[in-house]
C-alpha positions as CSV (number, residue, x, y, z in Angstrom):
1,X,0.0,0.0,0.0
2,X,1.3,3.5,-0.6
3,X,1.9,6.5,1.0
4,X,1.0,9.8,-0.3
5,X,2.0,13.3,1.6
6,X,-0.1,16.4,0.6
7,X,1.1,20.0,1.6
8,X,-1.4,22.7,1.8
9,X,-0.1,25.6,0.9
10,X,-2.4,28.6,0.8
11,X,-3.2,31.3,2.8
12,X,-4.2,34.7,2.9
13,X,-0.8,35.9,4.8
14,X,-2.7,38.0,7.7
15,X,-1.4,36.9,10.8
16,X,2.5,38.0,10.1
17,X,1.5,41.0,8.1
18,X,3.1,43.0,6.5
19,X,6.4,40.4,6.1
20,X,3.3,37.8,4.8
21,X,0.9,39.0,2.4
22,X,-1.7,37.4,0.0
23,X,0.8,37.3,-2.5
24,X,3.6,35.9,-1.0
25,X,2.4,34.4,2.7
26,X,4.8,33.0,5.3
27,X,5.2,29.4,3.8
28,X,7.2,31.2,1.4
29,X,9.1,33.2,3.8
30,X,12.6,32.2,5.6
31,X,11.5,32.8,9.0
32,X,13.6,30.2,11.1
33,X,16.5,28.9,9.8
34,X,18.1,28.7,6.6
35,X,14.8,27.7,4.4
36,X,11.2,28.7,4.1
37,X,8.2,27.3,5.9
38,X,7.4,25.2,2.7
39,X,11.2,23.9,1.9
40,X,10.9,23.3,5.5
41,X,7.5,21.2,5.2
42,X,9.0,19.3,2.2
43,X,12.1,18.2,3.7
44,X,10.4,16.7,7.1
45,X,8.1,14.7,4.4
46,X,9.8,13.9,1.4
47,X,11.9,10.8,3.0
48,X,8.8,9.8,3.9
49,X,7.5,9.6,0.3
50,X,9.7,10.9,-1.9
51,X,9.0,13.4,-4.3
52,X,6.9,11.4,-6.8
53,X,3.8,10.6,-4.1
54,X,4.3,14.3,-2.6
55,X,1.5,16.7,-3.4
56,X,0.8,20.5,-2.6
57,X,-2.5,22.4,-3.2
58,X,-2.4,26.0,-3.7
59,X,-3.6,29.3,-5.6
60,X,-2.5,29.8,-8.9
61,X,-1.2,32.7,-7.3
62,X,1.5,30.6,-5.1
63,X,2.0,28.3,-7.6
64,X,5.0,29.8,-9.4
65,X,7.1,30.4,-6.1
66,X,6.0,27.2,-5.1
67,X,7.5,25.3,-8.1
68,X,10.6,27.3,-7.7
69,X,10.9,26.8,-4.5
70,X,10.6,23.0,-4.9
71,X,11.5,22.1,-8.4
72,X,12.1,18.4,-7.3
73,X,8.7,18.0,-6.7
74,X,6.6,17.1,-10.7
75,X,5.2,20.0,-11.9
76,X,2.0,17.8,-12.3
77,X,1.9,17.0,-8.8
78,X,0.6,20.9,-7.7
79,X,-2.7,20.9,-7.6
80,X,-3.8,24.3,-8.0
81,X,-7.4,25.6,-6.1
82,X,-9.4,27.4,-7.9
83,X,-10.4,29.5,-4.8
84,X,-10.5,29.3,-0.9
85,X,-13.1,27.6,0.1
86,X,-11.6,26.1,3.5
87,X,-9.7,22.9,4.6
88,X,-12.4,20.2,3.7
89,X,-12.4,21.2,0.1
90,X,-8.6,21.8,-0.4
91,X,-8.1,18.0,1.3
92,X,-11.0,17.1,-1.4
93,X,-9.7,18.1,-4.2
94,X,-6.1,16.1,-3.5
95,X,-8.4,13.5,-2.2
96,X,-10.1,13.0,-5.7
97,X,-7.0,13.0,-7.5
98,X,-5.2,10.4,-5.4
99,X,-8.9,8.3,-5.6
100,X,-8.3,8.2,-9.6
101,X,-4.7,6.7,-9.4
102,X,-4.9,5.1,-5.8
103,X,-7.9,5.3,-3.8
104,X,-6.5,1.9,-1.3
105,X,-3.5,3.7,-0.5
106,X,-2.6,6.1,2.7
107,X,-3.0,10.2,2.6
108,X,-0.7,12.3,5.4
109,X,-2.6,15.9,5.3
110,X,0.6,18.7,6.2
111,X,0.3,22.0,6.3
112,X,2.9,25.0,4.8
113,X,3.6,26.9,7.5
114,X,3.9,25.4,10.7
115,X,7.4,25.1,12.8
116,X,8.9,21.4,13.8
117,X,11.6,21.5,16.0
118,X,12.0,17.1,16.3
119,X,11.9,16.2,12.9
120,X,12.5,13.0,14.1
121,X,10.1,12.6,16.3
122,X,7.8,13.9,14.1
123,X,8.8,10.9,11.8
124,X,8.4,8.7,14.2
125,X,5.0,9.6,15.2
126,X,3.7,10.2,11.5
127,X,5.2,5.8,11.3
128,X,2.8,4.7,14.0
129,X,0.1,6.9,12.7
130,X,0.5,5.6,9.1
131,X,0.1,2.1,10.5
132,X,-3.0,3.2,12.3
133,X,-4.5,4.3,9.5
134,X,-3.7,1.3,7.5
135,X,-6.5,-0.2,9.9
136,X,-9.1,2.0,8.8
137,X,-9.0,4.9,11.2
138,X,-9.3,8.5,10.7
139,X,-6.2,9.8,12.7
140,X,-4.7,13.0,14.1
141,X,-1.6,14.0,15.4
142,X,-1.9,15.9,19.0
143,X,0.1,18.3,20.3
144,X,1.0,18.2,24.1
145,X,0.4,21.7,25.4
146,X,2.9,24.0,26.6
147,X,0.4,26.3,27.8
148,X,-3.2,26.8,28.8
149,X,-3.7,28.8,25.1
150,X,-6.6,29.8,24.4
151,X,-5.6,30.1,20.6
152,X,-5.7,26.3,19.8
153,X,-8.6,23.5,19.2
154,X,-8.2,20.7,21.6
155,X,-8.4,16.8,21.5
156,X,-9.8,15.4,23.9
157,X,-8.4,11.7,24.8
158,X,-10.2,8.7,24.8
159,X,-9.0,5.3,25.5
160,X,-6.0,3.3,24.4
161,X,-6.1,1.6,21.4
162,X,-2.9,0.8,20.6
163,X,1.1,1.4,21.5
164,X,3.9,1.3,18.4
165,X,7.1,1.9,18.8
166,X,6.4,4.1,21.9
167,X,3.8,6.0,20.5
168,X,0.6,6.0,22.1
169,X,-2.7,5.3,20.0
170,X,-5.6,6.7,21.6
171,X,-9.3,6.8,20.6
172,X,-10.7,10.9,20.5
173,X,-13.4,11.2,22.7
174,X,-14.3,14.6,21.1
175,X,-12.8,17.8,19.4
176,X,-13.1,20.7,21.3
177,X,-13.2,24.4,19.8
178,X,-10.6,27.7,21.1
179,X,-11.8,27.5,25.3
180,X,-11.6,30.7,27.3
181,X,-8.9,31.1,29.5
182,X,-10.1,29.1,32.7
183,X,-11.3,26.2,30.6
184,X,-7.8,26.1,28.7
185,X,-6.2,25.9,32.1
186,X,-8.6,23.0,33.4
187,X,-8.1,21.1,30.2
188,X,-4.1,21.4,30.4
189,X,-4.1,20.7,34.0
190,X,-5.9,17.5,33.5
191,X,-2.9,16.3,31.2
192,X,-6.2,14.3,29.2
193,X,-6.3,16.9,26.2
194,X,-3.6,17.9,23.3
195,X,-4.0,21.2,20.7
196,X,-5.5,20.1,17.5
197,X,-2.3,20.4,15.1
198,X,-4.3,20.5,11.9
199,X,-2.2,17.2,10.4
200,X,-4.1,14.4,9.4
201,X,-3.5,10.8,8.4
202,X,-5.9,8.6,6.5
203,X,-6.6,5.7,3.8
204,X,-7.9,7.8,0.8
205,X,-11.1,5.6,0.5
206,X,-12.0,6.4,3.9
207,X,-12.2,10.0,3.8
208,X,-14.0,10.1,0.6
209,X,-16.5,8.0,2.1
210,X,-16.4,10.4,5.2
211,X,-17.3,13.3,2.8
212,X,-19.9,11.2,1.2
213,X,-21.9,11.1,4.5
214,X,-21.1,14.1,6.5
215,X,-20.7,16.5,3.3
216,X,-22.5,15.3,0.8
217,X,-22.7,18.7,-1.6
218,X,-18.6,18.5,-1.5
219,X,-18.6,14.5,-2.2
220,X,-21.0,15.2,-5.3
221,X,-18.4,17.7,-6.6
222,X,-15.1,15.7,-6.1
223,X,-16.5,13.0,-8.5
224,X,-17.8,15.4,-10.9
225,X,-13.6,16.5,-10.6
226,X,-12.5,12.8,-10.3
227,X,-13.7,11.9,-13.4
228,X,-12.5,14.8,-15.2
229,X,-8.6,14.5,-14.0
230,X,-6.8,13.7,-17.3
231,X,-9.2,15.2,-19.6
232,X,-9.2,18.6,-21.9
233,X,-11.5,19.8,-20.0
234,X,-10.4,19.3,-16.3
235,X,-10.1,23.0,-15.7
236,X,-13.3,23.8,-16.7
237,X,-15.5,21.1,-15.6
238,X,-13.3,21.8,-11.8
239,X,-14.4,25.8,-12.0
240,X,-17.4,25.3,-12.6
241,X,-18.0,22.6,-9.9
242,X,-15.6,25.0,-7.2
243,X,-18.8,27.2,-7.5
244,X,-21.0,24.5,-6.0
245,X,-18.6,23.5,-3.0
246,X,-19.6,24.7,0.2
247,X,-16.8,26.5,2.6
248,X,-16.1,24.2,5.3
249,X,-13.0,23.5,7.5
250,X,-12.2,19.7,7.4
251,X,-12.2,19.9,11.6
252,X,-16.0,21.0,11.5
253,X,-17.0,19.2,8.4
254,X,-15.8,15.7,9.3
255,X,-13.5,15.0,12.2
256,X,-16.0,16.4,15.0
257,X,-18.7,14.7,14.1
258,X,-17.0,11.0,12.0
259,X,-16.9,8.0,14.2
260,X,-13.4,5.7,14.7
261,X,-10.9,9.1,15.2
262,X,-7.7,8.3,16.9
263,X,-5.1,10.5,18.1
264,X,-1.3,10.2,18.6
265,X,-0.1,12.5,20.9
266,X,3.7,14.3,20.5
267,X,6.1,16.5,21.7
268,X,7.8,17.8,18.5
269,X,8.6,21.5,19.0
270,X,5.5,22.4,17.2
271,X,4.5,25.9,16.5
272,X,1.8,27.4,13.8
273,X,3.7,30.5,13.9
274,X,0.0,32.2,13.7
275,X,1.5,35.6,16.0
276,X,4.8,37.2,15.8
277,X,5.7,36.7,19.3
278,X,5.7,32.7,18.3
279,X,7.8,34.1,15.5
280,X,10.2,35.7,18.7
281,X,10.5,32.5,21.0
282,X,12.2,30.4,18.0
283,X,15.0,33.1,17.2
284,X,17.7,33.7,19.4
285,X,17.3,37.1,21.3
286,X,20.6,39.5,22.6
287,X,21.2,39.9,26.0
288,X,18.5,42.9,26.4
289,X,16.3,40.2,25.1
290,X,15.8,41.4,21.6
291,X,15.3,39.4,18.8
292,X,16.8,41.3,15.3
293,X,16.6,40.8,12.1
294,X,18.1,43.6,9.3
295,X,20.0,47.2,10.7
296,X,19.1,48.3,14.1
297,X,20.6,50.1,16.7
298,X,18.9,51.2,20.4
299,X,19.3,52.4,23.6
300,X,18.1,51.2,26.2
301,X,15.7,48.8,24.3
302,X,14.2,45.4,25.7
303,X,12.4,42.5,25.1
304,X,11.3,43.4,21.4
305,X,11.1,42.2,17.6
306,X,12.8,44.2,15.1
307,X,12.4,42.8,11.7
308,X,13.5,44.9,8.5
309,X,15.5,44.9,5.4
310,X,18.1,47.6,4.3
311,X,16.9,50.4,6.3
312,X,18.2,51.3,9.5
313,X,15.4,50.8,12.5
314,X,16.8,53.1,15.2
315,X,15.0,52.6,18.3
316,X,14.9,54.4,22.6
317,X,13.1,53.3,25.4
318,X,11.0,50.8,24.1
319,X,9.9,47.7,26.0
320,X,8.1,44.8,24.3
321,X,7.1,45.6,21.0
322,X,6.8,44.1,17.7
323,X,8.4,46.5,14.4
324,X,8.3,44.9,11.0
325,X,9.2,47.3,8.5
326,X,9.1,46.5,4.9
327,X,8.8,48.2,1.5
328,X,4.8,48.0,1.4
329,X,4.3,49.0,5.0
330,X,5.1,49.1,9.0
331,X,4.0,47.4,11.6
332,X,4.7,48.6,15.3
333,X,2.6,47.4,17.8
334,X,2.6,45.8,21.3
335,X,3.4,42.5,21.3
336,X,0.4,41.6,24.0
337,X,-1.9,42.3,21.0
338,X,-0.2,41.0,18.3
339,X,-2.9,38.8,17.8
340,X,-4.8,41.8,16.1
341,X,-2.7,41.7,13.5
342,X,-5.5,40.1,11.7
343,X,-8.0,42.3,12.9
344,X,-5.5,45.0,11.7
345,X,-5.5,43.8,7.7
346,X,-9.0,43.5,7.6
347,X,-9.4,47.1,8.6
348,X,-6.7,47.3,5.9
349,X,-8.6,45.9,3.2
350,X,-12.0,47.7,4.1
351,X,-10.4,50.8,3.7
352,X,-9.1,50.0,0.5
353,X,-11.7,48.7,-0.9
């Protein structure tokens, strides 16, 4: 049986604005080390799979940087979206195409733009996983919290199912949506829930026949697409069906309400990078805490972000605060609400509109 990995690789690039944009959003972006999010991504996976059963879904937007960035990966193997319509539709659409070469074989579900720090215990988890989906379940990798966020899903644990190669298999009791802050802390404190990391492993059969019952407008559509792969017309007869597809998040959609969910929770050094003060733990900081990237110089400045290109950011007296300067625009804000960043780019967009 085979193993197919599929990246998605979208995005609207709001949360680490103005760095990330629609245009080019932070999978793109060298952020940690030496490579992007989505180099990154393809290098945990690809000795996994290998290039040939490695798949990425995107805009047509992203799809030029993409193949550039990844040239290793067959051009025919990026699937491009015709438009956001959510994460159960983007995981549809590679599912049909995997169903009309290889429906009995295994799907991993990766996202672009996260941050793994244990590559190799990511590996090791995605094995056990692998071989638990082989079985017929629907599974999920769970994070272990670090903290009682109130930013994440959680997974709540059910009972053991299995144990490979030290990797606990449990059953999902239920998914649980972003708690307030004194539910976060119950939940972490009872060491029985992990953060919903948004990677999925499955037997492509399975999750079509998961769409079929629990969204069955979207099932309609990916066979209309399904039979069309290969032909003259695929482009057309998938635009025209992309107009019928409901927007729907694969967590909502299926694995909240599908039966036979298992988790495996791990402890990889996982981060979605969705703020930039996750950005700031991952880099190394000076010894006034400051984490720099590009020309600065300060007094007396402490426990900050400074992120710019060929311009000098000169900066006094400041104390926690995020500055991201490029040659569109220039974000200074407090890093307590960098979460508004968002918010802040919607505002953006109104007023252009």
């Amino acid at each position: 049986m085979n193993i197919y990995a599929v990246i998605m690789a979208g995005g609207t690039g709001t949360r680490l604005w103005p760095l990330s944009t629609k245009e080019k959003p932070k999978q793109t972006h060298r952020l940690i080390g030496n490579y992007t999010l989505f180099q990154e991504a393809v290098q945990r996976i690809e000795p996994f799979t290998g290039y040939d059963n490695l798949f990425v879904v995107a805009g047509s937007h992203h799809m030029p940087e993409l193949r550039r960035q990844e040239p290793n990966i067959p051009k025919t193997n990026f699937i491009v979206e015709p438009a956001g319509r959510g994460t159960a539709p983007c995981i549809g659409l590679a599912t049909a195409h995997l169903a009309k070469t290889d429906p009995d074989s295994v799907m991993v579900v990766l996202t672009a733009d996260h941050h793994i720090g244990d590559v190799e215990g990511f590996r090791k988890a995605l094995k056990a996983a692998v071989e638990t989906a082989f079985k017929g379940h629907l599974v999920t990798l769970g994070i272990k919290p670090t903290e009682p966020s109130t930013g994440y899903g959680y997974i709540e644990h059910g009972a053991l199912l299995d144990n490979i190669n030290g990797n606990k298999i449990l059953r999902v009791n239920s998914f649980r949506e972003k708690p307030d802050k004194e539910t976060a802390v119950e939940m972490v404190e009872s060491g029985n829930y992990s953060w919903n990391s948004g990677m999925f492993i499955w037997k492509v059969d399975r999750i079509l026949e998961e769409f079929r019952k629990l969204i069955p407008v979207l099932h309609k559509q990916l066979l209309v697409i399904k039979a069309a792969i290969g032909s003259p017309k695929y482009w057309e007869i998938l635009e025209e069906s992309w107009t019928h597809v409901p927007q729907e998040t694969i967590d909502y959609g299926v694995m909240e309400k599908a039966d036979d969910v298992a988790v495996v929770p791990v402890d990889i050094e996982w981060s979605d990078l969705g703020s930039w003060s996750s950005v700031m733990k991952l880099l190394p900081s000076d010894k006034n805490g400051n984490v720099v990237r590009g020309q600065h110089i300060s007094i007396d400045t402490h426990g900050s972000l400074i992120m710019g290109g060929d311009r000098m950011i000169a900066t006094i007296g400041l104390r926690n605060l995020i500055i991201v300067d490029t040659d569109k625009a220039l974000l200074i804000c407090d890093k307590s609400q960098d979460q508004k960043v968002r918010d802040l780019v919607k505002k953006l967009l109104n007023a252009c509109a």
